[in-house]
Structures are given as C-alpha cells and as structure tokens.
C-alpha positions as CSV (number, residue, x, y, z in Angstrom):
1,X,19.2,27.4,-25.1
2,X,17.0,24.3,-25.3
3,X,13.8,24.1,-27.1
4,X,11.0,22.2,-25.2
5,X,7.6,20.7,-27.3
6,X,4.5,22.1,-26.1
7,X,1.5,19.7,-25.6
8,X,-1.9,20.5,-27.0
9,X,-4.5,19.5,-24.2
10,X,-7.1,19.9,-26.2
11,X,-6.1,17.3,-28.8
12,X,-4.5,15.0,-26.3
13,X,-8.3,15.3,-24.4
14,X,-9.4,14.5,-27.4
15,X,-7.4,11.5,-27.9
16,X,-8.2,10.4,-24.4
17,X,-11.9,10.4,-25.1
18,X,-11.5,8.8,-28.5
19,X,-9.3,5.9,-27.2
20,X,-11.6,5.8,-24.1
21,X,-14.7,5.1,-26.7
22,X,-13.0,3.0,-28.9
23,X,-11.6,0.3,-26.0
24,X,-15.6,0.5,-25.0
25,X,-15.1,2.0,-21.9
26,X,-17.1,4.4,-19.8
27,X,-16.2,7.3,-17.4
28,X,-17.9,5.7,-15.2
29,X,-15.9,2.5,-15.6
30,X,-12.0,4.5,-15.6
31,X,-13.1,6.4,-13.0
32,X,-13.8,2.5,-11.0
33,X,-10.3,2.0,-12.5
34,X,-8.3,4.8,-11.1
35,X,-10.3,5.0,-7.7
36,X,-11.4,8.0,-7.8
37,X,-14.2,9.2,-6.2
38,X,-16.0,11.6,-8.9
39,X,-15.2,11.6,-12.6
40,X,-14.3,15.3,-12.7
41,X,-10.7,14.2,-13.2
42,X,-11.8,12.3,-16.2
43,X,-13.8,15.0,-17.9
44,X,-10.6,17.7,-17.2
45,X,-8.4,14.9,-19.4
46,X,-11.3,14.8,-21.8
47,X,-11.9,18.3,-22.1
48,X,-8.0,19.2,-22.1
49,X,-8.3,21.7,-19.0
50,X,-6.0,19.4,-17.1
51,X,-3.4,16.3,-17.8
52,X,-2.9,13.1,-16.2
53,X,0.0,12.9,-13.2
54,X,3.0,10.7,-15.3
55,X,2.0,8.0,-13.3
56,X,-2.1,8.4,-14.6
57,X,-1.0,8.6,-17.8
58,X,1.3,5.5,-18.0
59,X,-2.0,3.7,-16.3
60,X,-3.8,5.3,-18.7
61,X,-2.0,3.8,-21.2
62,X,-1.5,0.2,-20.1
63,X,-5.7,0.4,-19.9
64,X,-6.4,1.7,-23.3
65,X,-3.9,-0.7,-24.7
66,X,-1.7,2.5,-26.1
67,X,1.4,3.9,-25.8
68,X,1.6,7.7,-24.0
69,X,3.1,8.9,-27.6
70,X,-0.8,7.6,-28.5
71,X,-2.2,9.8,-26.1
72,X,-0.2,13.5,-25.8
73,X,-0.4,15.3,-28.8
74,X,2.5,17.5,-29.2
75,X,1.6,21.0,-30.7
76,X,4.4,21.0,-34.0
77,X,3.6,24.7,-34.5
78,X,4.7,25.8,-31.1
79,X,8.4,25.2,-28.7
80,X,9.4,27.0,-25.7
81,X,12.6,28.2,-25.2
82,X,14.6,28.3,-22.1
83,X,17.9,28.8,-21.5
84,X,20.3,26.6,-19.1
C-alpha cells in the first residue's frame, strides 16, 4: 500500500496567479511566453480546473523565479491509497 499526496488545484491556481501578479506579469504576457495561441490555458491554471504539463510547470517556474514546491499546493488533509 503506498500513500500518494493529493494536489489542491484550487490553491495551486491560486498560487499561480499570485506569483504571476507579484513577478508583474500579465496573462497576456505568459501566454507570449509559452506560445500559446489563447490564454484559456492560463486562466484553467489560475482557476485550478486544470494543471500545467511537468514540463509547463518547470517553465513556469524558472519564469516566476520559484520553485514548483512554490507553486503546487499539496492538500495535507487528503492521501490516496493504492496498492502495488
């Protein structure tokens, strides 16, 4: 049995659009960053319906000037369990 943390999207969105703010960035302007062609893929990480791909999120980070432990919020009140 192995006990995996769960990630609360809505706090990591949070975080994302907090550090966003705070490095004095717009959506506009990551969005320009990441090449993408709208800035619904922003808003989803803002609004924690959706996470950055592992490789987003370590870009993510080097922008912001954070680690990825800055950014995901892990949920200390909830685990999964599987089993092996």
């Amino acid at each position: 049995m192995y006990v995996i943390p769960v990630i609360d999207m809505a706090a990591t969105g949070r975080n994302i659009e907090r550090l966003r703010k705070e490095s004095g960035l717009t959506v506009k302007e990551l969005q320009d960053i990441f090449g993408f062609t709208t800035p619904q893929a922003i808003y989803k990480w803002q609004h924690g319906t959706a996470m950055p791909t592992i490789d987003n999120l370590v870009a993510l980070a080097a922008v912001l000037g954070v680690s990825m432990d800055d950014i995901i919020v892990i949920r200390p009140d909830m685990e999964t369990r599987i089993s092996a």
